[in-house]
DSSP file (Angstrom, degrees, kcal/mol; ACC not computed):
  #  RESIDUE AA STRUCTURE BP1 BP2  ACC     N-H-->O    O-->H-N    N-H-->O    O-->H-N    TCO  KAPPA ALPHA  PHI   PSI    X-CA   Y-CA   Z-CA
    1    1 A X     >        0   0    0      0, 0.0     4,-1.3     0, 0.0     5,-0.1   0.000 360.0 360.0 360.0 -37.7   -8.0   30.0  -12.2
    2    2 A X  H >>  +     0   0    0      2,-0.2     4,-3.6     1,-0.2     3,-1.5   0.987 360.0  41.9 -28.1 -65.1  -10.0   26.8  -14.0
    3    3 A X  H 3> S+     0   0    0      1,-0.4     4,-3.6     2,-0.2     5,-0.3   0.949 108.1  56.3 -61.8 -33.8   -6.8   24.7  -13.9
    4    4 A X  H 34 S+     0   0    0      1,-0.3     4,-0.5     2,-0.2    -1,-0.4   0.862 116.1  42.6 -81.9 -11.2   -5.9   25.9  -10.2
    5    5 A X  H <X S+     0   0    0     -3,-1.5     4,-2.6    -4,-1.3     3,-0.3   0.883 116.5  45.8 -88.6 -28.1   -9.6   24.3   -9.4
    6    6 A X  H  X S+     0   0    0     -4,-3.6     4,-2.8     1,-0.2     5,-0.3   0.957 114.5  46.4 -71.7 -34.7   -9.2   21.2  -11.6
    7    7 A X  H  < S+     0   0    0     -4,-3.6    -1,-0.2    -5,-0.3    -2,-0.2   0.550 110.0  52.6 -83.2   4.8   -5.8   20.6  -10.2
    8    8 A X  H  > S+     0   0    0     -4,-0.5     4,-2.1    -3,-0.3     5,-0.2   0.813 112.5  51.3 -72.1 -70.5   -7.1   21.2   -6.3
    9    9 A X  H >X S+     0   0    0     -4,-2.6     4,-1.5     1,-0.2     3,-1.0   0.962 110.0  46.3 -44.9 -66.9  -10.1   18.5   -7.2
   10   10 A X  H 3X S+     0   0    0     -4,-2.8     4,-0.8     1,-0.3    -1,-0.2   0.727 111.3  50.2 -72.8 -11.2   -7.8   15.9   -8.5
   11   11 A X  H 3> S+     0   0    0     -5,-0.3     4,-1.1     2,-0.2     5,-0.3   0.798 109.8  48.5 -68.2 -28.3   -5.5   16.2   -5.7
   12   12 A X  H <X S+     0   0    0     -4,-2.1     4,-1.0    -3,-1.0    -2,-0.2   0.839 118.6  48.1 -83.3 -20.2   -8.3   15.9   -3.0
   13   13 A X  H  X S+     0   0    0     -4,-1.5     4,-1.3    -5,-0.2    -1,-0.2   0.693 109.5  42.8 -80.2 -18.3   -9.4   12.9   -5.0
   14   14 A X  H  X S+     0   0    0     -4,-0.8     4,-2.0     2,-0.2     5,-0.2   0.573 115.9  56.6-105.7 -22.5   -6.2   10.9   -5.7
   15   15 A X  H  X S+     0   0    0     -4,-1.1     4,-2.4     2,-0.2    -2,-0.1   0.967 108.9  46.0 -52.4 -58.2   -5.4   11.7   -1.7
   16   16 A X  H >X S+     0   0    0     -4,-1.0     4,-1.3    -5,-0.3     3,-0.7   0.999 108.5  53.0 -61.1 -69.5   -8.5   10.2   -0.9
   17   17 A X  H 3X S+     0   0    0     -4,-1.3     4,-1.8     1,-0.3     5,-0.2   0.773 112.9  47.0 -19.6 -62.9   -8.0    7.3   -3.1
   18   18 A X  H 3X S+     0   0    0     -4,-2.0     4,-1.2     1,-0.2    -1,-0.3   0.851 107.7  54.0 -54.6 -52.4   -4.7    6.8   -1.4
   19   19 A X  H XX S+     0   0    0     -4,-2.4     4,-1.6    -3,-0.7     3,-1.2   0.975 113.2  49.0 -39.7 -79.2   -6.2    7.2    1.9
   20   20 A X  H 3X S+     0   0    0     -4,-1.3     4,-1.1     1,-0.2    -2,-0.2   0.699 106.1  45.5 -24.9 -51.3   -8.5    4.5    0.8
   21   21 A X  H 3X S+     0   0    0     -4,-1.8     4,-1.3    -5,-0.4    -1,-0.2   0.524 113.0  59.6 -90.8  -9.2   -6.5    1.6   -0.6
   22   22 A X  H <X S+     0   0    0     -3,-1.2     4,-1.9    -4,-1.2    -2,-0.2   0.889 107.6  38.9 -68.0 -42.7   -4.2    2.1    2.5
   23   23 A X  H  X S+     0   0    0     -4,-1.6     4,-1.5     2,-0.2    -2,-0.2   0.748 117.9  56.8 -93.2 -10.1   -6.7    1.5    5.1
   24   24 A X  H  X S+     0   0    0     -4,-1.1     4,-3.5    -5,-0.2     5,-0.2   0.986 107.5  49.8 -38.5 -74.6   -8.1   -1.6    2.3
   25   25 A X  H  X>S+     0   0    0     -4,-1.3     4,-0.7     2,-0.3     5,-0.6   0.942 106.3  53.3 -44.7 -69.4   -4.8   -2.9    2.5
   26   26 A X  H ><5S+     0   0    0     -4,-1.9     3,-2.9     1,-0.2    -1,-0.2   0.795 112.8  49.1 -27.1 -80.2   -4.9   -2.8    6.6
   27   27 A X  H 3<5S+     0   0    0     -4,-1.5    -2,-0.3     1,-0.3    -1,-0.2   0.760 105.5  49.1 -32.2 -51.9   -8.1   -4.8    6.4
   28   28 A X  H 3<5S-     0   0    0     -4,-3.5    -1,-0.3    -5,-0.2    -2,-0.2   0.253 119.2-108.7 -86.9  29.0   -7.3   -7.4    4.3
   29   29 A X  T X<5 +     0   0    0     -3,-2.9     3,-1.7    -4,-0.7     4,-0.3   0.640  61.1 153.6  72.3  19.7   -4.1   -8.0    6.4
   30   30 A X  T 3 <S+     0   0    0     -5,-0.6     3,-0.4     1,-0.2     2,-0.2   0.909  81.8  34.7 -32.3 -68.8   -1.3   -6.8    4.0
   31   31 A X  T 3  S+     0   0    0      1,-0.2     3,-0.4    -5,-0.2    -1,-0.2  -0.126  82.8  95.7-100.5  19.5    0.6   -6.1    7.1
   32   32 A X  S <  S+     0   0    0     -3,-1.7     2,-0.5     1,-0.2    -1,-0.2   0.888  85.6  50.3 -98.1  -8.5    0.0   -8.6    9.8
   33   33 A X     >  +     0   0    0     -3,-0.4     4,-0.7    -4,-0.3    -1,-0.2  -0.767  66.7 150.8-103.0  65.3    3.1  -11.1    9.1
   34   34 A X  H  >  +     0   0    0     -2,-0.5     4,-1.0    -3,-0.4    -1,-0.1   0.831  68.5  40.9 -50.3 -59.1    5.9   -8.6    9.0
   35   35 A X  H  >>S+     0   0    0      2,-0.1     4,-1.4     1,-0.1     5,-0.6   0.893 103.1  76.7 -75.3 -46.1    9.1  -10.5   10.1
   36   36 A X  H  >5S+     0   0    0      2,-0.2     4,-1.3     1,-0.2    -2,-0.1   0.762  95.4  44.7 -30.7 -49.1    7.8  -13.8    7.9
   37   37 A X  H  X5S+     0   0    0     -4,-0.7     4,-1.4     1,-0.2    -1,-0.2   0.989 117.9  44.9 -66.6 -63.4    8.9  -12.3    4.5
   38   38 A X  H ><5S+     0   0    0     -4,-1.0     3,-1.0     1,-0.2     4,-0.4   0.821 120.0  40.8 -52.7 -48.5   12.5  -11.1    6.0
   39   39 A X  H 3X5S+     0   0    0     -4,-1.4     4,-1.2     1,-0.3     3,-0.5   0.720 108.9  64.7-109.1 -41.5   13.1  -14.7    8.1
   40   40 A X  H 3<<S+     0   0    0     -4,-1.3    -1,-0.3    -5,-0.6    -3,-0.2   0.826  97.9  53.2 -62.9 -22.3   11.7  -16.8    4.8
   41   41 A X  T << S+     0   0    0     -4,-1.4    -1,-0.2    -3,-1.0    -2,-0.2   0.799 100.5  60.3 -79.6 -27.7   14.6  -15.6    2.7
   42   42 A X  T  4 S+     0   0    0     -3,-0.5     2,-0.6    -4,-0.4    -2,-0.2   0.624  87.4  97.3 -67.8 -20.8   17.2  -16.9    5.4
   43   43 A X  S  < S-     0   0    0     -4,-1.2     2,-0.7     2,-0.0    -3,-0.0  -0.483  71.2-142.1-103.3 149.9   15.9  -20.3    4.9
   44   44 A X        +     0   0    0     -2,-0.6    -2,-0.1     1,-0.2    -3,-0.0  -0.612  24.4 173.6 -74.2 114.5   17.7  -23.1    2.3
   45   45 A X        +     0   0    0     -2,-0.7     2,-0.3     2,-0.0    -1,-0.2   0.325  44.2 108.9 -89.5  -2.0   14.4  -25.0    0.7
   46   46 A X        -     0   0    0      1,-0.1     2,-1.3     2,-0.0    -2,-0.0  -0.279  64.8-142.9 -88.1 140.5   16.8  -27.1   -1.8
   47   47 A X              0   0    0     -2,-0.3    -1,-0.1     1,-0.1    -2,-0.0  -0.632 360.0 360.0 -97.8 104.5   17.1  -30.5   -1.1
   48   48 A X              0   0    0     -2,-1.3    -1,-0.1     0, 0.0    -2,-0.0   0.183 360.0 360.0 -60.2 360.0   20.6  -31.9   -1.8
């Protein structure tokens, strides 16, 4: 019964973590240029 309570805590903690650093990542704008990264790969930068 111990482990099934330690391993209950560190799931509701590593959830939350996750939970966290997702809505970080929202805030600092991870996700507002979506189409840039795909459409930046289609273009030739070498100069011939």
């Amino acid at each position: 019964m111990d482990a099934f309570l330690v391993l209950t805590v560190a799931a509701i903690v590593l959830g939350a973590l996750g939970v966290a650093l997702f809505f970080w990542t929202l805030k600092s704008g991870q996700y507002d240029d979506m189409d840039g990264a795909a459409e930046r790969i289609l273009i030739d930068d070498e100069e011939d």
